[in-house]
OpenMM code with the backbone's topology and positions (N, CA, C; nanometers):
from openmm import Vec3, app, unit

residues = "UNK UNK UNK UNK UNK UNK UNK UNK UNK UNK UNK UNK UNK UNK UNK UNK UNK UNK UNK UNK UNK UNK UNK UNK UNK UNK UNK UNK UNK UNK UNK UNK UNK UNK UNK UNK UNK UNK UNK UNK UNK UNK UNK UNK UNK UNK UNK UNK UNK UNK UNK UNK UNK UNK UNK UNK UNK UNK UNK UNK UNK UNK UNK UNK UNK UNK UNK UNK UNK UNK".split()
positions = [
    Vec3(17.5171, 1.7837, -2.4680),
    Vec3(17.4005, 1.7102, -2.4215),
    Vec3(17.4345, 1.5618, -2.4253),
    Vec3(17.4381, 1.5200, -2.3215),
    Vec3(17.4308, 1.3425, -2.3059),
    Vec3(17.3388, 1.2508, -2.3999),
    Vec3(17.3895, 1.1476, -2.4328),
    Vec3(17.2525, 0.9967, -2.5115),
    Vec3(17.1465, 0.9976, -2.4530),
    Vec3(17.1847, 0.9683, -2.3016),
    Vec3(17.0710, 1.0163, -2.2651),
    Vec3(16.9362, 1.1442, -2.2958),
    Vec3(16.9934, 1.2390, -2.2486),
    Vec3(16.8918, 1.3852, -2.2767),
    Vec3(16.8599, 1.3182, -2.4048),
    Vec3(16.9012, 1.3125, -2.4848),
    Vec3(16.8801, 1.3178, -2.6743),
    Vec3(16.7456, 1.2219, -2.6586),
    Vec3(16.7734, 1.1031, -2.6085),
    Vec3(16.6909, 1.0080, -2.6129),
    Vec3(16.5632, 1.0685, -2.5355),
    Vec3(16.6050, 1.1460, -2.4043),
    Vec3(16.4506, 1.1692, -2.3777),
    Vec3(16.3779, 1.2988, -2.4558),
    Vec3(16.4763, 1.3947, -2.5010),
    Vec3(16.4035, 1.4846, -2.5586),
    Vec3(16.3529, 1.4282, -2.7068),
    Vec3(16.3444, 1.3533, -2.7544),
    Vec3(16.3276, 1.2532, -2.8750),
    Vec3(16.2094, 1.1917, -2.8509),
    Vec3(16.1916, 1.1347, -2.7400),
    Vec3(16.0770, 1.0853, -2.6739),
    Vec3(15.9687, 1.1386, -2.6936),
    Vec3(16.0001, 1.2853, -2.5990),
    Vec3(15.8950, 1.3872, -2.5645),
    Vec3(15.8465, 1.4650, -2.6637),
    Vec3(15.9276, 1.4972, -2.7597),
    Vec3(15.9302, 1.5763, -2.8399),
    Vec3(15.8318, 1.4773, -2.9844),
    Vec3(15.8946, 1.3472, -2.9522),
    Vec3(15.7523, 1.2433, -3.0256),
    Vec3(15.6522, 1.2362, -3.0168),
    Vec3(15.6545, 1.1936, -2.8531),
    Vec3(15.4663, 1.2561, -2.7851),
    Vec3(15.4123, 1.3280, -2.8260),
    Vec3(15.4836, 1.4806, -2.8180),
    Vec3(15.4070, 1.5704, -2.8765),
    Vec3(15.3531, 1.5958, -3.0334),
    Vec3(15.4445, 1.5709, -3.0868),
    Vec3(15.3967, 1.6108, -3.2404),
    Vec3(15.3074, 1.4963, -3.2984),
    Vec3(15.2805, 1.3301, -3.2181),
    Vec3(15.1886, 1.2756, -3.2273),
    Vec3(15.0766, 1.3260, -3.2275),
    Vec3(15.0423, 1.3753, -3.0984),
    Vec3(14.9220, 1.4415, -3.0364),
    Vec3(14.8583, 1.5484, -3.1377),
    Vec3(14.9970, 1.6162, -3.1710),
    Vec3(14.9646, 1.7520, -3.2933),
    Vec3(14.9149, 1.6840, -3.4086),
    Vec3(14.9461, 1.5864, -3.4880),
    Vec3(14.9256, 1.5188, -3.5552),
    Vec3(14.7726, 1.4535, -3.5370),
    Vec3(14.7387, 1.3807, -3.4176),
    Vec3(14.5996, 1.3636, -3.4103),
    Vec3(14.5240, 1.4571, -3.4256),
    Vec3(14.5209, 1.5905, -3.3111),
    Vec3(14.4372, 1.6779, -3.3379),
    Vec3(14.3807, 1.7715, -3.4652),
    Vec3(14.5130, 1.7772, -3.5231),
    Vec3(14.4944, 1.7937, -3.6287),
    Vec3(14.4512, 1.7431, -3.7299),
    Vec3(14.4647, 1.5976, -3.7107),
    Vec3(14.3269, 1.4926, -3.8528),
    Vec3(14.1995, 1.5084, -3.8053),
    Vec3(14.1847, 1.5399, -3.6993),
    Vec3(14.0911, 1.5148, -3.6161),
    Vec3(13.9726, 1.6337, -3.6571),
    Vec3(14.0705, 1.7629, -3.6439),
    Vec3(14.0289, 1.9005, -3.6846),
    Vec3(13.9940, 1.8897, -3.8296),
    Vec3(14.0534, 1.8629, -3.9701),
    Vec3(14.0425, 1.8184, -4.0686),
    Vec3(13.8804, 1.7331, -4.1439),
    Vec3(13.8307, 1.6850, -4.0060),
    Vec3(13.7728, 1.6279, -4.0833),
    Vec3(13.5668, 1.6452, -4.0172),
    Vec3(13.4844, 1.7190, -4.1512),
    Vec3(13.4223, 1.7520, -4.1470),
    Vec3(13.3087, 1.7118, -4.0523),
    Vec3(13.1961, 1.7509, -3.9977),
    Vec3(13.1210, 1.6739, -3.8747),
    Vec3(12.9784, 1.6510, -3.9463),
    Vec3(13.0197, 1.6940, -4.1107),
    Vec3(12.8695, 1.6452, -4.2113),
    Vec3(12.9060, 1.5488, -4.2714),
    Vec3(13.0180, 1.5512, -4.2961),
    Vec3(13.0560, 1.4516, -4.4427),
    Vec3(13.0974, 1.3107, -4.3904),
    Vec3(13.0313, 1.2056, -4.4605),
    Vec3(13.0415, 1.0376, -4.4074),
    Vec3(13.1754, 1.0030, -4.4602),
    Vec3(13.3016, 0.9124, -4.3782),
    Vec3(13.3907, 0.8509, -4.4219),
    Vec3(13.4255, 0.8222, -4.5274),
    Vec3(13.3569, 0.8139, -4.6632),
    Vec3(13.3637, 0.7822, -4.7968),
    Vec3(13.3932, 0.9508, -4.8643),
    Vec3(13.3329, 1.0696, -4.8160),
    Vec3(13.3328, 1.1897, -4.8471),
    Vec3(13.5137, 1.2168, -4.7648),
    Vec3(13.5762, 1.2139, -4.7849),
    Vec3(13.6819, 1.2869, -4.6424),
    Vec3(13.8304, 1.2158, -4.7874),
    Vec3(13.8842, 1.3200, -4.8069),
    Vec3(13.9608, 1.3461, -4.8335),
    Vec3(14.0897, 1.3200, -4.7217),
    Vec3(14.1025, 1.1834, -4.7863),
    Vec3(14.2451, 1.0941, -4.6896),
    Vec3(14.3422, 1.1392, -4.7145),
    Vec3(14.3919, 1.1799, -4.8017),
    Vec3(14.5424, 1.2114, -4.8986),
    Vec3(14.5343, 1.3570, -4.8047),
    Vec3(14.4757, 1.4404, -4.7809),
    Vec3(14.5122, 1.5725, -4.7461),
    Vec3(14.4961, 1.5647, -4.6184),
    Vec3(14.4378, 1.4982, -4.5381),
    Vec3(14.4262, 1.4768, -4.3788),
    Vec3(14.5040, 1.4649, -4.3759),
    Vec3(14.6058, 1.3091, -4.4120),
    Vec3(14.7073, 1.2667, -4.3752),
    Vec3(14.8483, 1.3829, -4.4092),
    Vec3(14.8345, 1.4130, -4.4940),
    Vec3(14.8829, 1.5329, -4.5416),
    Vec3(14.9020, 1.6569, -4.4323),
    Vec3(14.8215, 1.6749, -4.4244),
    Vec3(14.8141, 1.8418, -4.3439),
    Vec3(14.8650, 1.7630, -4.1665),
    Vec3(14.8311, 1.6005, -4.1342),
    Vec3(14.8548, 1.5761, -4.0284),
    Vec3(15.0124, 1.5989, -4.0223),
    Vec3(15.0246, 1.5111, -4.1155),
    Vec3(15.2506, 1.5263, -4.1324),
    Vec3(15.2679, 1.6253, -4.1035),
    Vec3(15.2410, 1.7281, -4.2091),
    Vec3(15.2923, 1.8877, -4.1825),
    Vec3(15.2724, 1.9200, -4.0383),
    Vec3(15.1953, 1.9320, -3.9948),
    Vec3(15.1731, 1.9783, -3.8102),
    Vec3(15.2903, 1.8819, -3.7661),
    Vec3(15.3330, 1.7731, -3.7375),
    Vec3(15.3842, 1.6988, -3.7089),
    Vec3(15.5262, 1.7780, -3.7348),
    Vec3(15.5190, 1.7854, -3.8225),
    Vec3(15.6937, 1.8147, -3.8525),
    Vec3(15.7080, 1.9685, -3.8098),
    Vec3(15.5914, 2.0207, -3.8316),
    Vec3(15.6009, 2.1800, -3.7479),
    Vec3(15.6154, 2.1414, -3.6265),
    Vec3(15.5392, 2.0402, -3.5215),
    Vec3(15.5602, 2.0251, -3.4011),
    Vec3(15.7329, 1.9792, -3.3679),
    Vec3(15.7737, 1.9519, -3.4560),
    Vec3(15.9450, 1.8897, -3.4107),
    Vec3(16.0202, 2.0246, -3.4298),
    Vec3(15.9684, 2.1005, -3.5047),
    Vec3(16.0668, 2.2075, -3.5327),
    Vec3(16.0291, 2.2864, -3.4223),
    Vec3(15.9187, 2.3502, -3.3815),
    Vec3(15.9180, 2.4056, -3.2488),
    Vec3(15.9807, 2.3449, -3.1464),
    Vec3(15.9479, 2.1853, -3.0968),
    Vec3(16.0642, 2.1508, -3.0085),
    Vec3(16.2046, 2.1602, -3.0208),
    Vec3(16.2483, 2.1825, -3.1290),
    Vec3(16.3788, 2.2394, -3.1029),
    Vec3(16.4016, 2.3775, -3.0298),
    Vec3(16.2861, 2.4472, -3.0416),
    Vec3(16.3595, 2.5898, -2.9392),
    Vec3(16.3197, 2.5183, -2.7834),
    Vec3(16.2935, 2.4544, -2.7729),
    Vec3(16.2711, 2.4158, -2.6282),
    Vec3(16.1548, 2.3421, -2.5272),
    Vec3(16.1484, 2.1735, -2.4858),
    Vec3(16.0129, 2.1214, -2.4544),
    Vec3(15.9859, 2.1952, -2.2785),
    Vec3(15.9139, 2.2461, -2.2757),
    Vec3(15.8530, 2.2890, -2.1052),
    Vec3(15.8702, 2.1238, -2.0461),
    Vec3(15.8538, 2.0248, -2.0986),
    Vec3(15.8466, 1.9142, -2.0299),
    Vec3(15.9748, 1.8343, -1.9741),
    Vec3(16.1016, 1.8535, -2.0351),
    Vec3(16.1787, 1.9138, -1.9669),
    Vec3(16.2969, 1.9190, -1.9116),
    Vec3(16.2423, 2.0717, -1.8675),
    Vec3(16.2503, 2.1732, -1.7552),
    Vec3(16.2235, 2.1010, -1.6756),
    Vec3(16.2593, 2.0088, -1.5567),
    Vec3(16.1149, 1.9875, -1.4318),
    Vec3(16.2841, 1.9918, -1.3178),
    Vec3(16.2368, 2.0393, -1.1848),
    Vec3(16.3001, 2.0529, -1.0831),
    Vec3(16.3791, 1.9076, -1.0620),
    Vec3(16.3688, 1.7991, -1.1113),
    Vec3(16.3691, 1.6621, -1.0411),
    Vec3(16.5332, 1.6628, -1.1118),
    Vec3(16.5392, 1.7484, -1.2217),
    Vec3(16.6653, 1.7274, -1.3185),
    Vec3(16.8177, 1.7586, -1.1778),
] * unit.nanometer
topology = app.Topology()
chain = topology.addChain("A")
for resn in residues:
    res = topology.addResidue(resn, chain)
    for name in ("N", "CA", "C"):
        topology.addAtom(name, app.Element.getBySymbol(name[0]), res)
């Protein structure tokens, strides 16, 4: 694999586990309990973990890509 590829699958593969990472604090955090109630240490927490699960799945392979233009 070329500097290139590396660099873009690095990219993409960032994007994504960002995103996983948002949704997942996002999911985390209750739709009763006020900002002072919310357990920061484990949001941030459980966000990493998704995050780093999301990099390890991109290693078997990003659909994004794949695209014909390659």
């Amino acid at each position: 694999m070329k500097n290139r590829d590396w660099i873009e699958w690095i990219r993409k593969a960032g994007i994504r586990a960002v995103k996983t990472m948002a949704q997942t604090a996002v999911a985390m955090l209750p739709a009763v309990a006020t900002i002072s109630q919310v357990d920061w240490l484990t949001v941030i927490g459980t966000a990493a973990l998704a995050g780093v699960v999301s990099i390890l799945t991109s290693l078997a392979g990003l659909p994004e890509l794949n695209t014909a233009t390659k």
